[in-house]
Short mmCIF file of the C-alpha atoms (twelve columns), coordinates in Angstrom:
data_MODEL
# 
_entry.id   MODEL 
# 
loop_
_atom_site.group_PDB 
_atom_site.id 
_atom_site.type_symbol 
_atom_site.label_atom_id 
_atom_site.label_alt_id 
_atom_site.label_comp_id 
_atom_site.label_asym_id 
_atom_site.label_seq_id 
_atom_site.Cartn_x 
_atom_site.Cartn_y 
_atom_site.Cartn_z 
_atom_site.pdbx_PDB_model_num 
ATOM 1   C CA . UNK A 1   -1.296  25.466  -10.189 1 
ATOM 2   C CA . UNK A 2   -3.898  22.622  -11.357 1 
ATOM 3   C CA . UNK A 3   -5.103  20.428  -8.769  1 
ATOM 4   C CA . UNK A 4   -5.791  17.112  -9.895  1 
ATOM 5   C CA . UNK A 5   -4.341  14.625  -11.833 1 
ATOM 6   C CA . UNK A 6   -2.687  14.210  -15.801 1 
ATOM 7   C CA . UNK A 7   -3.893  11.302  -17.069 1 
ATOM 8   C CA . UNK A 8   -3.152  10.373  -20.818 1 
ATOM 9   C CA . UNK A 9   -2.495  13.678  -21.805 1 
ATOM 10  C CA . UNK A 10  -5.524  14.936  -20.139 1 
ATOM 11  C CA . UNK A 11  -5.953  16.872  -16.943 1 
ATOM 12  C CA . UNK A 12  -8.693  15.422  -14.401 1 
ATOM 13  C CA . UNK A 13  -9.483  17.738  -12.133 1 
ATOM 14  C CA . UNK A 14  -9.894  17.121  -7.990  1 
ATOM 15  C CA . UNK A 15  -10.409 13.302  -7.805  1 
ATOM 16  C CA . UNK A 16  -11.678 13.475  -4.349  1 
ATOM 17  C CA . UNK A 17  -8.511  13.064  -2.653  1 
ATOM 18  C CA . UNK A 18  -10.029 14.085  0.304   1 
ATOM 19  C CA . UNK A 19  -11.879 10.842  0.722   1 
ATOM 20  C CA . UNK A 20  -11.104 8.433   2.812   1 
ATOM 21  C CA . UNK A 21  -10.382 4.668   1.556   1 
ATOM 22  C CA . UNK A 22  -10.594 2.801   5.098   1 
ATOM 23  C CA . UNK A 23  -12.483 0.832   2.672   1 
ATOM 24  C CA . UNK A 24  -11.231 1.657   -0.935  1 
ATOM 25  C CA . UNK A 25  -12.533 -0.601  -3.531  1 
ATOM 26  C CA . UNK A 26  -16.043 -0.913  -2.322  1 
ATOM 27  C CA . UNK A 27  -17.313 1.861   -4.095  1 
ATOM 28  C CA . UNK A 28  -17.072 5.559   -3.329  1 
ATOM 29  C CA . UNK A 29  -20.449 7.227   -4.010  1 
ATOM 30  C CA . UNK A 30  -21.117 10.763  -4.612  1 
ATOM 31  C CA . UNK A 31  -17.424 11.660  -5.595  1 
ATOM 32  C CA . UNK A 32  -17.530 12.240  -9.370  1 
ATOM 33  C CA . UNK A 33  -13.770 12.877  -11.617 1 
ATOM 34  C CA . UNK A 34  -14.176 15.799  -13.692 1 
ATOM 35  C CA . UNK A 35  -12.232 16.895  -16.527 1 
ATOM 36  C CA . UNK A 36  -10.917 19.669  -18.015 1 
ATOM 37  C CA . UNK A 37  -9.759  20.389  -22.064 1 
ATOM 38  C CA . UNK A 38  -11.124 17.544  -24.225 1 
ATOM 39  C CA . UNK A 39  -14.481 18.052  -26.383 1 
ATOM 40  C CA . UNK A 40  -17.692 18.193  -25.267 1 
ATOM 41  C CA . UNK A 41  -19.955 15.077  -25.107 1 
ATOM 42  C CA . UNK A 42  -21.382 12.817  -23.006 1 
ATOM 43  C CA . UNK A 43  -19.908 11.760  -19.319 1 
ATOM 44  C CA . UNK A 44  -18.140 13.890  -16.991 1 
ATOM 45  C CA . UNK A 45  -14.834 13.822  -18.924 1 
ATOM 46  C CA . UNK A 46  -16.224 14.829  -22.626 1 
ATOM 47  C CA . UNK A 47  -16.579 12.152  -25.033 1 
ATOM 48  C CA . UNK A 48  -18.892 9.361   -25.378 1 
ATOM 49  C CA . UNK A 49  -18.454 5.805   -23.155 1 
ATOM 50  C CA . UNK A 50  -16.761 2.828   -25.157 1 
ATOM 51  C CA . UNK A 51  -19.555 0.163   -24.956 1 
ATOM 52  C CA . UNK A 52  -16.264 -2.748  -25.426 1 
ATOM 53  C CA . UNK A 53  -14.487 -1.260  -22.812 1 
ATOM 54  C CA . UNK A 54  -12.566 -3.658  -20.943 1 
ATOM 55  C CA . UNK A 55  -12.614 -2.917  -17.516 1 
ATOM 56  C CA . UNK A 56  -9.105  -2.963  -15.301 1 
ATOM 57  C CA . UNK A 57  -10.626 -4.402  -12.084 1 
ATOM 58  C CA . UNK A 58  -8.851  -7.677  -10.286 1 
ATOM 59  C CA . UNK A 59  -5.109  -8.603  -8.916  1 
ATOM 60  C CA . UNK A 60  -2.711  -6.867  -10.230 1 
ATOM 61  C CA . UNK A 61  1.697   -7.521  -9.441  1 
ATOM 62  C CA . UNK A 62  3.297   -4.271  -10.165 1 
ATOM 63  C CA . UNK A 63  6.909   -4.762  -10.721 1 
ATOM 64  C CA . UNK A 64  9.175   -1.538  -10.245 1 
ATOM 65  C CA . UNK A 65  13.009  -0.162  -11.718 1 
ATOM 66  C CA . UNK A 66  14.297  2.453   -10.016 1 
ATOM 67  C CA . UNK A 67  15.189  5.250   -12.651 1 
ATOM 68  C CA . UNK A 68  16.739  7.957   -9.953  1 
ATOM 69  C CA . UNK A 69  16.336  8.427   -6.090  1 
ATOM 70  C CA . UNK A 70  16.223  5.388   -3.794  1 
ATOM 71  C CA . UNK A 71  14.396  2.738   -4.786  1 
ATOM 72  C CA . UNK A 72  11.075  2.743   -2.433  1 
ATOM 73  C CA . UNK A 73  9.944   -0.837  -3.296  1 
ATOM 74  C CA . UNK A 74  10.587  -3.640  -5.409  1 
ATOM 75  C CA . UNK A 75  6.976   -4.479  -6.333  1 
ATOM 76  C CA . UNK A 76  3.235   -3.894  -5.920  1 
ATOM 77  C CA . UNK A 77  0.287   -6.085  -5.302  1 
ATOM 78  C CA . UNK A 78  -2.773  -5.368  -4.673  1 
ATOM 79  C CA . UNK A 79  -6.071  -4.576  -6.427  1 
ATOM 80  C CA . UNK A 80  -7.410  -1.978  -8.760  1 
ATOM 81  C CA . UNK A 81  -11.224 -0.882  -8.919  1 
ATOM 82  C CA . UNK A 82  -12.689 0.592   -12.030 1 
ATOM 83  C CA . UNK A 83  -15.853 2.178   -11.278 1 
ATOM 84  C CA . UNK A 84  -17.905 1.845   -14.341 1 
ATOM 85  C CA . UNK A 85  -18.687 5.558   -13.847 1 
ATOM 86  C CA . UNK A 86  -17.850 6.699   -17.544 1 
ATOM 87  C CA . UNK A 87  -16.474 3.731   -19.014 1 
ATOM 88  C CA . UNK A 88  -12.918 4.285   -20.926 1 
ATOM 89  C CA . UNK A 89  -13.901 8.052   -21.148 1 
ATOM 90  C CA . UNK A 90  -13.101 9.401   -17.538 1 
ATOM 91  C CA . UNK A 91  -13.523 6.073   -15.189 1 
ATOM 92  C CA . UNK A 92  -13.325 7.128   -11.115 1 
ATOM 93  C CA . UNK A 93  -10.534 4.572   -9.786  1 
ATOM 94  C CA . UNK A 94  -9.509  3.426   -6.620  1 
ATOM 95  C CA . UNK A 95  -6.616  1.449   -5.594  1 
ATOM 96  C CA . UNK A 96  -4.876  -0.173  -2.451  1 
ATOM 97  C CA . UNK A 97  -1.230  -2.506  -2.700  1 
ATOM 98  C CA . UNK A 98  0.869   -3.936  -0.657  1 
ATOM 99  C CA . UNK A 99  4.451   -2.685  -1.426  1 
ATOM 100 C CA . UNK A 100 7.443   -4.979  -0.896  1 
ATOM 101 C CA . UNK A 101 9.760   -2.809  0.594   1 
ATOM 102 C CA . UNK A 102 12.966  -2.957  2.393   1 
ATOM 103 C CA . UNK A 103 13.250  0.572   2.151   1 
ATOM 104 C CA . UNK A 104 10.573  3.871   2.308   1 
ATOM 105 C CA . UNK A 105 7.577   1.897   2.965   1 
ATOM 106 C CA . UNK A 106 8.497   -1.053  5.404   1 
ATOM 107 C CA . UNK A 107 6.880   0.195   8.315   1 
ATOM 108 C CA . UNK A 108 3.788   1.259   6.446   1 
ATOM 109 C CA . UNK A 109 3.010   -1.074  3.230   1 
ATOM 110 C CA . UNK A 110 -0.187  -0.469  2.638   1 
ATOM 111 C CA . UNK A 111 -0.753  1.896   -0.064  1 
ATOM 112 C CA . UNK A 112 -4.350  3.260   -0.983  1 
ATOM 113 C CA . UNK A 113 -4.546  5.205   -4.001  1 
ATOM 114 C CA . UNK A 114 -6.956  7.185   -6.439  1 
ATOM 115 C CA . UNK A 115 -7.738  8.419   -9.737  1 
ATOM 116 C CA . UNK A 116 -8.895  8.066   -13.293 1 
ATOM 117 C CA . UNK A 117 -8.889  5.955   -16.587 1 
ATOM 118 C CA . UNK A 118 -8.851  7.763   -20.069 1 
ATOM 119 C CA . UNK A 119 -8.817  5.419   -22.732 1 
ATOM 120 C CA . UNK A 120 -6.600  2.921   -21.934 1 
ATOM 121 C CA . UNK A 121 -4.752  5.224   -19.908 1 
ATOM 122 C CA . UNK A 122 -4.431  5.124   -16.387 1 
ATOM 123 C CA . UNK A 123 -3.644  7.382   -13.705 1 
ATOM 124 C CA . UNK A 124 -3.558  6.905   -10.121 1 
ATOM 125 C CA . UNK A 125 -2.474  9.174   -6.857  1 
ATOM 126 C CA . UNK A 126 -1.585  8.186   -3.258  1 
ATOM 127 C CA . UNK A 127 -3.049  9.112   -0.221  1 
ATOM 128 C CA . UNK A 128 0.055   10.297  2.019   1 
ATOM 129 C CA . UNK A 129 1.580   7.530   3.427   1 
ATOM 130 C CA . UNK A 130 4.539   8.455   5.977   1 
ATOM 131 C CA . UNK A 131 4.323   11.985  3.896   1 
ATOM 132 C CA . UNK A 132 5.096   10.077  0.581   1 
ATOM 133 C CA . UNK A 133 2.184   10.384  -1.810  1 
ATOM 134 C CA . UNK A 134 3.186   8.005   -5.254  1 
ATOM 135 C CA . UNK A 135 1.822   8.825   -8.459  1 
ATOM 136 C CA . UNK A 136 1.116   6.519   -11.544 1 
ATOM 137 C CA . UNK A 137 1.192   6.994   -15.088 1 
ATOM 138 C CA . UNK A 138 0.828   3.597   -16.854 1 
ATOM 139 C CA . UNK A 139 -1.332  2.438   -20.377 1 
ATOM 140 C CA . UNK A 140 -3.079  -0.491  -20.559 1 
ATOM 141 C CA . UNK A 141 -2.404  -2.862  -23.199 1 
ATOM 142 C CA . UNK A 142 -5.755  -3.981  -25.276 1 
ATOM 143 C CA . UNK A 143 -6.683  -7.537  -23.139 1 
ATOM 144 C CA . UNK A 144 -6.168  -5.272  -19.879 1 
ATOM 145 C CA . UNK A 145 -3.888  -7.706  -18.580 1 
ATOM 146 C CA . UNK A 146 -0.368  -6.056  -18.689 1 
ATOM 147 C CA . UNK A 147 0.534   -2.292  -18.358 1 
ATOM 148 C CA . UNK A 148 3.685   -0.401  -18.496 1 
ATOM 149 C CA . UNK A 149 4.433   3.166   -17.177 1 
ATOM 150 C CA . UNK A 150 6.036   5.392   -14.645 1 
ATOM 151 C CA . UNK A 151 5.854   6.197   -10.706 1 
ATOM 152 C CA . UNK A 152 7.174   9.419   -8.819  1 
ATOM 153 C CA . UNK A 153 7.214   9.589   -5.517  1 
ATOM 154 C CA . UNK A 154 6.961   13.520  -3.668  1 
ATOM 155 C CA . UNK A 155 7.766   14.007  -0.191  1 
ATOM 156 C CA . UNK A 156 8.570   12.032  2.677   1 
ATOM 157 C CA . UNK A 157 11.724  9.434   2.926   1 
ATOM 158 C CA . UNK A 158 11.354  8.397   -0.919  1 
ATOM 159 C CA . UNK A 159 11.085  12.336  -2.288  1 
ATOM 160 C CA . UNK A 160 11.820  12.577  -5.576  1 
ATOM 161 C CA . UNK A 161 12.168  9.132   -6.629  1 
ATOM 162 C CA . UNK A 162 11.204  7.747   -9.850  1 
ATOM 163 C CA . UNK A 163 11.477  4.495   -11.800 1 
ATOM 164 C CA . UNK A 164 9.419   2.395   -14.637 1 
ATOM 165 C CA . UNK A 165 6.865   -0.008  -13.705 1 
ATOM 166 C CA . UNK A 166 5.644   -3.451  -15.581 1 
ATOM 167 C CA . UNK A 167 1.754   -4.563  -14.099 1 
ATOM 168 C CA . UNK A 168 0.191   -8.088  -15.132 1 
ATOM 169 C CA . UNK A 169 -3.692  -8.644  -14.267 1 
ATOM 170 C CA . UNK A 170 -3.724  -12.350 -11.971 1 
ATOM 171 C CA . UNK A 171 -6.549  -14.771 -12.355 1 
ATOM 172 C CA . UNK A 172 -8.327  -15.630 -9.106  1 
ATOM 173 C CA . UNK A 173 -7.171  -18.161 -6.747  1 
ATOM 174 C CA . UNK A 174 -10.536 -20.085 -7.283  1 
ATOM 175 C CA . UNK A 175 -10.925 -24.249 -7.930  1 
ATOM 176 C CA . UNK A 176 -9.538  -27.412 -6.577  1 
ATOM 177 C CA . UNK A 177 -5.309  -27.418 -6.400  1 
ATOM 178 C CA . UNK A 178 -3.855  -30.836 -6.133  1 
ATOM 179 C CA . UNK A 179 -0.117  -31.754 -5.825  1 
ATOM 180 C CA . UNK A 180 2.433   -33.582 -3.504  1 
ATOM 181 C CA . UNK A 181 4.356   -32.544 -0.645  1 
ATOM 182 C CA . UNK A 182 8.363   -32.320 -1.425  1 
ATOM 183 C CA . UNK A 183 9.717   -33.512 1.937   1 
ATOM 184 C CA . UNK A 184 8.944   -36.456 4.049   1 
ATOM 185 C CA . UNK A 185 10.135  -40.257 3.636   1 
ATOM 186 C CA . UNK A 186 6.112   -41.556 3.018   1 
ATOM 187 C CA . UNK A 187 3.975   -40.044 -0.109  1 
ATOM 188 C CA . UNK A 188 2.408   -36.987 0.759   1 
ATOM 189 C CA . UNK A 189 -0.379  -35.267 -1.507  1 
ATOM 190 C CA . UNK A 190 -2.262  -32.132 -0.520  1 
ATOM 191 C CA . UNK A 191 -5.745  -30.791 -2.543  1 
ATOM 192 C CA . UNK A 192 -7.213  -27.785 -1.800  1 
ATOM 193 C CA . UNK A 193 -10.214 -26.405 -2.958  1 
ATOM 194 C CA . UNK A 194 -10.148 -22.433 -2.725  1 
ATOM 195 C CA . UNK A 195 -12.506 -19.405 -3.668  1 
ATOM 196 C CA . UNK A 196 -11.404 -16.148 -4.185  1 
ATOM 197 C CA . UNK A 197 -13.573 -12.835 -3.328  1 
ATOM 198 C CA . UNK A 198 -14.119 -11.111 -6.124  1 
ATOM 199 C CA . UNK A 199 -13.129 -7.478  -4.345  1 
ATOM 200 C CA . UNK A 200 -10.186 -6.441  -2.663  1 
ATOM 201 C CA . UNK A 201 -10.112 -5.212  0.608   1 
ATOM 202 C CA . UNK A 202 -8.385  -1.470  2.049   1 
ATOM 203 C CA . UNK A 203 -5.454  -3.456  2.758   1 
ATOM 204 C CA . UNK A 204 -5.118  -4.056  -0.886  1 
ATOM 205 C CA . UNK A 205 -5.829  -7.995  -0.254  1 
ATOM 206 C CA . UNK A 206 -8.314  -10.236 -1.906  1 
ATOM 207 C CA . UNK A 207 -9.801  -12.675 0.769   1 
ATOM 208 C CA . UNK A 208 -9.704  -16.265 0.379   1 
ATOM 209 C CA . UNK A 209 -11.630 -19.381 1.748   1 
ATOM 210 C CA . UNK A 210 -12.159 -22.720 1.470   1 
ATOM 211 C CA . UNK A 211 -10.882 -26.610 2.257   1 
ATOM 212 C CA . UNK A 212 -8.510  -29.101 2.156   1 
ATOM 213 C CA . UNK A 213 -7.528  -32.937 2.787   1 
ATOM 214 C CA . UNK A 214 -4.554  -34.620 3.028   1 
ATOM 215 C CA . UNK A 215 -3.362  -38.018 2.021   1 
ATOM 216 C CA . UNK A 216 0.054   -39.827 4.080   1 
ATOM 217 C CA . UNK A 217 -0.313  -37.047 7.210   1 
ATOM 218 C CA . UNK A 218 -0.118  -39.065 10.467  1 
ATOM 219 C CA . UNK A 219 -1.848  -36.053 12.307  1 
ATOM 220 C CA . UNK A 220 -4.576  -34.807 9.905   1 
ATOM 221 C CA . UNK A 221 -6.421  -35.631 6.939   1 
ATOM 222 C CA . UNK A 222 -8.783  -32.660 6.502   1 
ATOM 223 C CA . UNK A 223 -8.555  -28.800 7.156   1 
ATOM 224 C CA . UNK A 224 -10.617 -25.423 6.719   1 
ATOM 225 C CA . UNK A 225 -9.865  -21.910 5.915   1 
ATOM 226 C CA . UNK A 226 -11.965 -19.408 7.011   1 
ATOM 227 C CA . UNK A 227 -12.205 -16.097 4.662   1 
ATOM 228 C CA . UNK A 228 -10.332 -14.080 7.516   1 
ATOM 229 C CA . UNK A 229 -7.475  -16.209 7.495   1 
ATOM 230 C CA . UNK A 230 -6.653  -16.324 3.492   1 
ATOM 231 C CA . UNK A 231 -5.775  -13.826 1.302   1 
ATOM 232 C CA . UNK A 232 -3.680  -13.102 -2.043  1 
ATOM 233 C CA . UNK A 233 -2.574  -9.385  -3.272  1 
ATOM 234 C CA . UNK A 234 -0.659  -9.839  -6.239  1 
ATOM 235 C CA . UNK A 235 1.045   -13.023 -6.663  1 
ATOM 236 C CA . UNK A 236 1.716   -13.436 -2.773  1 
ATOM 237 C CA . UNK A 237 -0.711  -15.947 -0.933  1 
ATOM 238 C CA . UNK A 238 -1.022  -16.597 2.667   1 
ATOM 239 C CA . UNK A 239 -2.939  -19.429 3.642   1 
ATOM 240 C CA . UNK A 240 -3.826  -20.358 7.445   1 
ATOM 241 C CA . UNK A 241 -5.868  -23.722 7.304   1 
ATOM 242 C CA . UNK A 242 -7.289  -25.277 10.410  1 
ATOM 243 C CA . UNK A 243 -6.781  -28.641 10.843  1 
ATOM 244 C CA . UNK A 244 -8.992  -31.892 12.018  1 
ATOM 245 C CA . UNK A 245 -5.286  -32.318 14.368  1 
ATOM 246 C CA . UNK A 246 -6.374  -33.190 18.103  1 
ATOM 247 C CA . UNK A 247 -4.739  -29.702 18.904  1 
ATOM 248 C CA . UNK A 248 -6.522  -27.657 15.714  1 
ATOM 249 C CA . UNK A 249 -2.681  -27.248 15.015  1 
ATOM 250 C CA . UNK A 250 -3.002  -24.652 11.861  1 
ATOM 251 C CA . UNK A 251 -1.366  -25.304 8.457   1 
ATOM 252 C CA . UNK A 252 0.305   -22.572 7.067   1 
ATOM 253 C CA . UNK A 253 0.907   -22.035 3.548   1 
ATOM 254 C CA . UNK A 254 2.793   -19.315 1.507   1 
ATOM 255 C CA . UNK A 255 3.881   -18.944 -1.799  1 
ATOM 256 C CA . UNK A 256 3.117   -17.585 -5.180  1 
ATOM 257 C CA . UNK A 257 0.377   -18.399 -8.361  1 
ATOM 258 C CA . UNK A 258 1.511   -17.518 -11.756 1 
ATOM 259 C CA . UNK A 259 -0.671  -15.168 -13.230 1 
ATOM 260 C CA . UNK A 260 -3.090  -17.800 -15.087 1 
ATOM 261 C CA . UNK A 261 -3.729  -18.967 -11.337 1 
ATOM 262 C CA . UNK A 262 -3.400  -22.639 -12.830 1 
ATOM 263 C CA . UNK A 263 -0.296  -23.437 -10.547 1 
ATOM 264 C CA . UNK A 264 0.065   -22.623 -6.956  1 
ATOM 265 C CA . UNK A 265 3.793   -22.971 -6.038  1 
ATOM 266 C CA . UNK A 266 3.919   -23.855 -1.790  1 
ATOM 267 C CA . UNK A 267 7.033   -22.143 -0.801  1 
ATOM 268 C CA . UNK A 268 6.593   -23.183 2.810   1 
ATOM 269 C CA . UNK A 269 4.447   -25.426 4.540   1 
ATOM 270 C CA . UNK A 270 4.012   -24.958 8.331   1 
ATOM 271 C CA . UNK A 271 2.332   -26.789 11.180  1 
ATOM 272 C CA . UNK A 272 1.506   -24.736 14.150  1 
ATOM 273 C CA . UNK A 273 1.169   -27.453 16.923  1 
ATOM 274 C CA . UNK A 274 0.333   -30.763 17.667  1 
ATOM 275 C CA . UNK A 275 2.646   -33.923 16.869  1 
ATOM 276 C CA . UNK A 276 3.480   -32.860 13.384  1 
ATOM 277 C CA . UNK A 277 4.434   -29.419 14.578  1 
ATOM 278 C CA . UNK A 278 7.048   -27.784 12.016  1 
ATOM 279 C CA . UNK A 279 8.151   -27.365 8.085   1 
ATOM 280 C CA . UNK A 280 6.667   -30.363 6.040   1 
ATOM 281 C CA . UNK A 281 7.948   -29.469 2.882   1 
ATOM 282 C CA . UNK A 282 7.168   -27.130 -0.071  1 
ATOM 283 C CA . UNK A 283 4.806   -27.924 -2.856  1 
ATOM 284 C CA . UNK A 284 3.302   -27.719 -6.542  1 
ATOM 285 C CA . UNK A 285 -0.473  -27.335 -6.643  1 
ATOM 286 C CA . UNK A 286 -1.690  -27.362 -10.211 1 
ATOM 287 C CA . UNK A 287 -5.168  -26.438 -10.882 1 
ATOM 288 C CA . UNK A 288 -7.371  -29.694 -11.710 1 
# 
């Protein structure tokens, strides 16, 4: 039996599966993909490196459609490194999402994979998580910003499942977002101003810091967000701003961006503590 990993029609051999990715996405040296069948050339897979190739890093939403078996999750999110290695020829890549699931992977939704892109055609493999180790065939379409393919699913709870899945590439949570608060008898306008790592962490999360004021609060006016307490994977984003508040009652935000990142849509504001302790609304944050 091969051991590796079909990708576009082309067999990669052992993709290091035996590597850890406590920290997948931040580069695994020393752990080259071979390849097997294809013509000789440069580059471990055969072949010679596309000098336009576009590269499938960032945040990517992976929607799924359960063709047979239970269906394990409704979505992905989470990031996708290219390495550069052998660019559009045989390209090591890692992987990590966070799966919404109400199913196979609630307890455990983080999700590290690894594998390869051929062409435009990528392939990625699961470590085993609760004995369920997901595969995914997708191809890239030419901006690199959508992708359509296939998951299976071997072992564990979800064994034997399969289904089709839809990918679009997000643009980083980055700039100033400006917009005003839904609830609340007086005007209320919130503006962040947010950056975005540019890598994703093992959890499959790209961290996210920055600032904020506040116009027609009675308890605050101003707020920061430290990188450890922001993050977006996919289109989900979790926000937990500290606030100028007497108390340093936190903010929290959560919602979704579309996938241009220009609008931010506040699904639930919270206050932790302090006078103005509770919901305060939802919100639209457009990108100034």
């Amino acid at each position: 039996m091969k051991n590796g990993l079909e990708v576009g029609g082309r067999f990669v051999g052992n993709v290091c599966l035996g590597i850890a990715l406590a920290a997948a996405g931040l580069g695994l040296g020393g752990c080259k993909v071979g390849s097997s069948g294809g013509s000789g050339g440069t580059g471990g897979g055969g072949g010679t490196s596309d000098p336009n190739h576009v590269y499938a890093t960032g945040n990517w939403q992976i929607q799924a459609t359960p063709t047979k078996g239970v269906a394990p999750f409704t979505s992905l999110g989470g990031f996708i490194n290219e390495q550069g290695t052998d660019p559009g020829i045989n390209d090591l890549t890692t992987g990590a999402f966070q799966a919404q699931s109400t199913s196979c992977y609630v307890n455990t939704p983080t999700v590290p994979l690894q594998g390869a892109v051929l062409a435009y055609q990528l392939g990625l493999r699961s470590f085993a998580v609760d004995g369920q180790f997901l595969t995914i065939s997708a191809a890239e379409d030419a901006t690199v910003t959508h992708m359509t393919g296939t998951y299976s699913i071997t072992g564990g709870c979800a064994d034997g499942a399969t289904g089709n899945l839809a990918g679009t590439k997000y643009a980083a949570l980055s700039g100033t977002y400006k917009g005003s608060v839904t609830a609340g008898t007086t005007p209320e306008t919130m503006q962040l101003v947010l950056s975005q790592f540019q890598q994703g962490t093992g959890d499959g999360v790209f961290l996210v810091s920055g600032n904020a004021s506040f116009t027609g609060f009675s308890c605050f006016n101003q707020a920061s967000l430290a990188s450890a307490d922001g993050g977006i994977a996919g289109s989900a984003v979790n926000l937990s701003f500290v606030t100028n508040d007497p108390t340093s009652a936190r903010l929290l935000l959560t919602g979704t961006i579309t996938s241009d990142a220009k609008t931010f849509n506040v699904s639930s504001a919270m206050v932790t503590g302090g006078n103005c302790a509770g919901s305060i609304g939802t919100a639209v944050l457009t990108q100034q």
